[in-house]
N, C-alpha and C positions, 0 to 999 in steps of 0.2 A: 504494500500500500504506500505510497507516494504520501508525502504531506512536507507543507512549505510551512513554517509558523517564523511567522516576524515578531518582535519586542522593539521596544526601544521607545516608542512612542511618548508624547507627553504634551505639554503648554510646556511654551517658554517665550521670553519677550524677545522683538527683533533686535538681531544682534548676536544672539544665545547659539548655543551648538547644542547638536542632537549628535547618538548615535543608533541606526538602526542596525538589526541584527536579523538573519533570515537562516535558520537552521533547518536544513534538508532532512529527510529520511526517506529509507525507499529507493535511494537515487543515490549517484553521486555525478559531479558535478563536471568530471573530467568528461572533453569531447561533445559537451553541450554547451549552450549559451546562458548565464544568469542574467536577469534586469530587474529595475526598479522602476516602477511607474506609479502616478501618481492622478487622484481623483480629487478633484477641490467641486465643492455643492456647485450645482446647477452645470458643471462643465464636463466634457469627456476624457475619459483617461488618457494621459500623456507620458511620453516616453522619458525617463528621467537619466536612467545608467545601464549599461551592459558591460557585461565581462566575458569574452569566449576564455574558458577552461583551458584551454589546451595549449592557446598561447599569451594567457594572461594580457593578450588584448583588451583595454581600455575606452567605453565611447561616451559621451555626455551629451545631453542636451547643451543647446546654446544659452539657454535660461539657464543653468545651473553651471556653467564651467569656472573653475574658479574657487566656488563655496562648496562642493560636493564631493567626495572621492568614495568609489566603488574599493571594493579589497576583498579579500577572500584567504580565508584559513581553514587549508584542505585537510588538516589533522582533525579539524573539528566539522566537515562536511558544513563549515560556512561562510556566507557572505553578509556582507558589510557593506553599509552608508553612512561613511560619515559627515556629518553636515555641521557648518558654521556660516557665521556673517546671516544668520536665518531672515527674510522677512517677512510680511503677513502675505502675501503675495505664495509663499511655500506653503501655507496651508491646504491641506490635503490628507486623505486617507492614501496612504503609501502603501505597496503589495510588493511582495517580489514575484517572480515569476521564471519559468527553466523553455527553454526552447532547446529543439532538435537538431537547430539548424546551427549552421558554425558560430553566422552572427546575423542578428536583424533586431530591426527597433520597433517591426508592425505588430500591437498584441495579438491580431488575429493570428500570430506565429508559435505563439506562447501557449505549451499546452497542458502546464500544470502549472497553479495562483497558490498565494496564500491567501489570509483571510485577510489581511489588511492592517496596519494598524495608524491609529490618527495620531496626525499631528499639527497643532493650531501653536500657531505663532502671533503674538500678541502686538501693537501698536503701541 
């Protein structure tokens, strides 16, 4: 059984850093693609980070380059967001998600989620 579970989540005021966390089982990570996407009310999920496995390739969003780093600790089957410089603007329920394919940033490529976890950045 496959299961993505993220943590990390929380409020913090702009400015503030997060760190999320997305712990695989069922999988491992090598030879697929992990991503980070992201849901803020009223708007569609958007693509945030990828990491292909295999050759610790790195992709960002243009909105987030800079304040965001993807990372991955394969002893622990997990990946990582860490985020600073946060602002209200990064509110969203954040997911991770695993794709098949080497590397792509379309969710419709992504075919196992987590459940998501919020995080609201304060003004």
């Amino acid at each position: 059984q496959v299961q993505l579970v993220e943590s990390g989540g929380g409020l913090v005021q702009a400015g503030g850093s997060l760190r999320l966390s997305c712990a695989a089982s069922g999988l491992t990570f090598r030879s697929y693609t992990m991503g980070w996407f992201r849901q803020a009310p009223g708007k569609e999920r958007e693509f945030v980070a990828a990491i292909s496995w295999s050759t610790d390739s790195r992709y960002y969003a243009d909105s987030v380059k800079g304040r965001l780093t993807i990372s991955r600790d394969n002893a622990k089957n997990t990946v990582y967001l860490q985020m600073s410089s946060l602002k209200p603007e990064d509110t969203a329920v954040y997911y991770c998600a695993r794709s098949s394919r080497y590397y792509t940033v379309n969710p419709s490529e992504y075919d196992y989620w987590g459940q998501g976890t919020q995080v609201t950045v304060s003004s």
